[in-house]
C-alpha positions in Angstrom: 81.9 188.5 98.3 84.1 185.3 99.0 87.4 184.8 97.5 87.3 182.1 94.8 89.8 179.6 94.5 90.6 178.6 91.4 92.1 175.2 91.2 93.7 175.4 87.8 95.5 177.9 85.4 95.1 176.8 81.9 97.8 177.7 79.4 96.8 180.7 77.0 97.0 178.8 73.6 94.8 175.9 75.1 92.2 178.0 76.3 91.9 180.3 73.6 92.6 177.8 70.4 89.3 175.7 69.4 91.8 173.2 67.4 93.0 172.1 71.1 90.2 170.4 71.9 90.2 166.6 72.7 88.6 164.2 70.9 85.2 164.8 72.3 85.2 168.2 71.9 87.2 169.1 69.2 86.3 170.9 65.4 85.7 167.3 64.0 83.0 166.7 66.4 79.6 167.3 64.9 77.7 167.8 67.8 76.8 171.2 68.1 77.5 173.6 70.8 74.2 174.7 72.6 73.6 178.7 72.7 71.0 179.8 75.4 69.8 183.5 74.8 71.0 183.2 71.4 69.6 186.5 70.8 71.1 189.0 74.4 74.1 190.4 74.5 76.4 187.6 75.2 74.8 184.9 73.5 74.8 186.5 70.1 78.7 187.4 70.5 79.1 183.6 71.7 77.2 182.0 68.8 78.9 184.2 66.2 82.3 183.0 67.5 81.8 179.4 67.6 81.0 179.6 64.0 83.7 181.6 63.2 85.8 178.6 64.2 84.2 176.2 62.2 82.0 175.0 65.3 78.4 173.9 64.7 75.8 176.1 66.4 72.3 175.6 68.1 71.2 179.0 68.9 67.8 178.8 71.6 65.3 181.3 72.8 61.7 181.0 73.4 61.1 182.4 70.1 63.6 179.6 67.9 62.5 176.1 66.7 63.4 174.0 69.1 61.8 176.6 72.0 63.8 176.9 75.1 62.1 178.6 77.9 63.8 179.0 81.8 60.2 178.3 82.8 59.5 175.7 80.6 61.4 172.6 81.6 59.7 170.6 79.1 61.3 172.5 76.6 64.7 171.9 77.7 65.0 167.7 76.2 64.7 168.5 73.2 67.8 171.5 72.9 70.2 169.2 74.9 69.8 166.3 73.0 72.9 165.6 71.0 74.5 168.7 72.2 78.4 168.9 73.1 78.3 171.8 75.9 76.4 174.6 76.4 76.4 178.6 76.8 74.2 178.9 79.5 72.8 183.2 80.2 69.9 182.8 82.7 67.0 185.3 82.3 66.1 187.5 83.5 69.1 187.3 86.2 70.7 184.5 88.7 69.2 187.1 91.6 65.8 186.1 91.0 63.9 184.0 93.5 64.4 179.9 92.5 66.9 180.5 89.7 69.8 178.3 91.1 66.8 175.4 91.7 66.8 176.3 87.9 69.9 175.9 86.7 70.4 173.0 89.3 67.9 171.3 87.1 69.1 171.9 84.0 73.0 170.7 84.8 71.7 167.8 85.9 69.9 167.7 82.9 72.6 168.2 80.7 74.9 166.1 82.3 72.3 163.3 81.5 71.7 164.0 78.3 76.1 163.5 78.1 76.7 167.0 77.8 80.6 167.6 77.8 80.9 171.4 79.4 78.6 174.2 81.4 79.7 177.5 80.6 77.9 179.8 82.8 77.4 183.3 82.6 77.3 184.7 86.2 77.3 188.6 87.8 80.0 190.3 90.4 79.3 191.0 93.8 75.6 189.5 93.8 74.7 186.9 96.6 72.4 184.7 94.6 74.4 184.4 91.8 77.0 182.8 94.5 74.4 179.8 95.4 73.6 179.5 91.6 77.6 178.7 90.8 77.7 176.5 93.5 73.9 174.8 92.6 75.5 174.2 88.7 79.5 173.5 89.8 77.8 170.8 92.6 75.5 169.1 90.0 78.0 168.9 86.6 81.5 169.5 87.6 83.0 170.1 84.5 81.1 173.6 84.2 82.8 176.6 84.1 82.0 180.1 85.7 81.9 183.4 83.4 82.1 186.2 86.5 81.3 188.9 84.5 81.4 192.7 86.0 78.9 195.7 84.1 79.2 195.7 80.4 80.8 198.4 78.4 78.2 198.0 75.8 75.3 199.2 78.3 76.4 202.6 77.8 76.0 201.5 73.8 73.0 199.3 73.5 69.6 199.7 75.3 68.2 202.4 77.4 71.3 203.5 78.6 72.0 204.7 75.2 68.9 206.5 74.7 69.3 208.5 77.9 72.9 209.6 76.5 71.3 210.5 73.6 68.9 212.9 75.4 72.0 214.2 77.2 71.5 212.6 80.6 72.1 209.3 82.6 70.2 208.8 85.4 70.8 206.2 88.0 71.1 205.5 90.9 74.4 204.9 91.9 76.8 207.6 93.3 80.5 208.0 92.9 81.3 204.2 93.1 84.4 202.8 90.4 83.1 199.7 88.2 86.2 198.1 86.1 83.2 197.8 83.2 84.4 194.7 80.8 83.8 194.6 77.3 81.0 192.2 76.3 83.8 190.7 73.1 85.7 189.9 76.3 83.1 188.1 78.1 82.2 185.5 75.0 86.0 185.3 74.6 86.3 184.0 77.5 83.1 181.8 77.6 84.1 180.3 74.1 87.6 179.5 75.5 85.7 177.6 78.2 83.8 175.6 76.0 86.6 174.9 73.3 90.1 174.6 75.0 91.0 172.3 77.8 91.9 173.1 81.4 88.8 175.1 82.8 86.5 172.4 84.4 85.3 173.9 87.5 87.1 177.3 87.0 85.1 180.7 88.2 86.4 183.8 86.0 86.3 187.2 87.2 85.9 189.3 84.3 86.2 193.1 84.4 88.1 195.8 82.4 91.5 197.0 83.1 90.3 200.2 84.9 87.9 201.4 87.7 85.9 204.2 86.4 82.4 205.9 88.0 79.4 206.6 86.3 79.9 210.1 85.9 83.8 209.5 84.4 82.4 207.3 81.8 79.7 209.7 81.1 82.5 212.7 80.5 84.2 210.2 78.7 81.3 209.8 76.0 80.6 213.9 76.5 84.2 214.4 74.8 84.0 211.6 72.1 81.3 213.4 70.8 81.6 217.3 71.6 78.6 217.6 73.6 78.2 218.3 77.3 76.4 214.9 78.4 75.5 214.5 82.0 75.4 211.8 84.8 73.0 212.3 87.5 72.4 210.7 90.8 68.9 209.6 91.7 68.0 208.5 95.0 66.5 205.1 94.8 62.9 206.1 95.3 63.2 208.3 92.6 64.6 205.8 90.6 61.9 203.2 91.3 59.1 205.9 90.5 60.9 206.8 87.2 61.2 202.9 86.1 57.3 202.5 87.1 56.5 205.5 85.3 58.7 204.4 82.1 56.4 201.4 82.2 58.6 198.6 83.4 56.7 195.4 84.9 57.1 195.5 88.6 58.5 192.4 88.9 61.8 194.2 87.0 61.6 197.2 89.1 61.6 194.8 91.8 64.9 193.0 90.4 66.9 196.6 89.6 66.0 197.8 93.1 67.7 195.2 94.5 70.4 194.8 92.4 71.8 198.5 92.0 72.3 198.9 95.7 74.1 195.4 96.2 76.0 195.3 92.5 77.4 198.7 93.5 78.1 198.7 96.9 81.9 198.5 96.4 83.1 195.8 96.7 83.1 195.1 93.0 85.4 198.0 92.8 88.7 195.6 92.4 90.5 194.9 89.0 90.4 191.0 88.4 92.8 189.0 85.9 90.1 186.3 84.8 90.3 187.9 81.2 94.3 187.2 81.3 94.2 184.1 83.3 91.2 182.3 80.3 93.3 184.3 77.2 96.5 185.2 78.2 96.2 188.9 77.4 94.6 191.5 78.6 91.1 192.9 78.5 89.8 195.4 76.9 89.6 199.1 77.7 86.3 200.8 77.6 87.8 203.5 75.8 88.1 201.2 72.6 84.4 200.3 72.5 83.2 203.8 73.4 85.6 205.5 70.4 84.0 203.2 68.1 80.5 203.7 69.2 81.1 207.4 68.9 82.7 207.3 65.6 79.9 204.6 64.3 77.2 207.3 65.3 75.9 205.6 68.0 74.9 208.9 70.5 74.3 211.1 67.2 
């Protein structure tokens, strides 16, 4: 993966305080701020913090009134108009074939419909995602680039969570450090984008503060909660056969045998400082989430 250069360095009460905003972006403006995915991981986290601070909201999916749908550019008018900036999450992922035609399409949308900001949620160490930065960055330069590595809260949320409560994770990836970044981190630092000054054309690289393998994490949860959980390696055919078996559509089974092999190839296995460099402080360690997750039952 290319080194990015980042052009600017914002300061850390600029990019983290909605009240230093400028005139068009600022509390008093009641445009809202557009929310794709309102209901995944990020978007929920994003939403909730913009209204937090006082910001008006328009939270999409393809199940909200007005419908937003990736596939659906006819659908897309009607949630940028009289939007300030946007949260933009991509389904299913920015490896997919045509995403960054996609999301060329839609900055180009929103920068007609006067849009302000791009915040775009992107993925480590995956070559797609690379041409979809540079398909939004090229068509509305004032977006910004959330570089996120693995969440902390797969290991909480979803199917990962299930197989920990069954007592094993199976994947397949072998002894291969992640720095896994807490998902509050992520829409920290993609609210900061859209509400503080200084991060037009910036690319974050988001991670945790330590490199840790699937297995260490996995001991990690084992001792939280007293029980001897356990992290197996599959071998990628087995993988695939288990995901067809579990039901998954094959064009998903598709995407996750791709991904695995090039997400965790190692050269994501680097601490980054986009966390520090959007907040000034910095991120979060896994350990935090995963003692509150124990404590809150969550592997019970």
């Amino acid at each position: 993966m290319p080194e990015t250069t980042h052009r600017t360095s914002p300061s850390p009460a600029s990019a983290a305080d909605p009240s230093a905003v400028g005139e068009t972006g600022g509390p008093a403006d009641p445009r809202p701020v557009l929310v794709t995915a309102a209901s995944g991981r990020t978007g929920t986290r994003v939403a909730d913090r913009l209204r937090a601070a006082g910001l008006p909201v328009r939270a999409v999916s393809r199940s909200t009134t007005p419908r937003f749908d990736w596939e659906e550019p006819a659908t897309w008018a009607d949630v940028l108009d009289g939007a300030r900036s946007a949260y933009v999450a991509f389904s299913p992922d920015l490896s997919v074939p045509g995403a960054a035609d996609t999301l060329r399409a839609f900055a180009a949308a929103a920068r007609s419909a006067g849009l302000d900001r791009l915040s775009l949620l992107s993925g480590r160490g995956e070559a797609a995602s690379l041409v979809a930065e540079d398909a939004v960055l090229e068509e509305f330069p004032a977006a910004s680039v959330v570089r996120s590595s693995w969440f902390a809260q797969n290991f909480t949320e979803g199917e990962f969570a299930a197989m920990l409560t069954g007592g094993v994770l199976a994947l397949p990836v072998g002894d291969v450090p992640e720095p896994f970044v807490d998902a509050d981190d992520v829409a920290d630092v993609a609210v900061a984008t859209l509400t503080g000054e200084g991060h037009a054309g910036e690319v974050y690289e988001v991670a945790g503060p330590r490199l840790l393998t699937f297995a260490e994490v996995v001991a990690e949860i084992g001792a939280l909660v007293g029980r001897d959980l356990q992290y197996v390696e599959l071998e990628m055919d087995d993988a695939v056969a288990g995901w067809r078996e579990a039901g998954l559509p094959p064009e998903v089974v598709e995407l996750l045998s791709a991904l695995f092999p090039e997400v965790f190839g190692g050269q994501n296995s680097v601490l980054t400082d986009g966390v520090e460099r959007a907040l000034g402080r910095p991120p979060r360690d896994i350990s935090a989430h995963l003692s509150a997750a124990a404590a809150a039952g969550v592997w019970s």
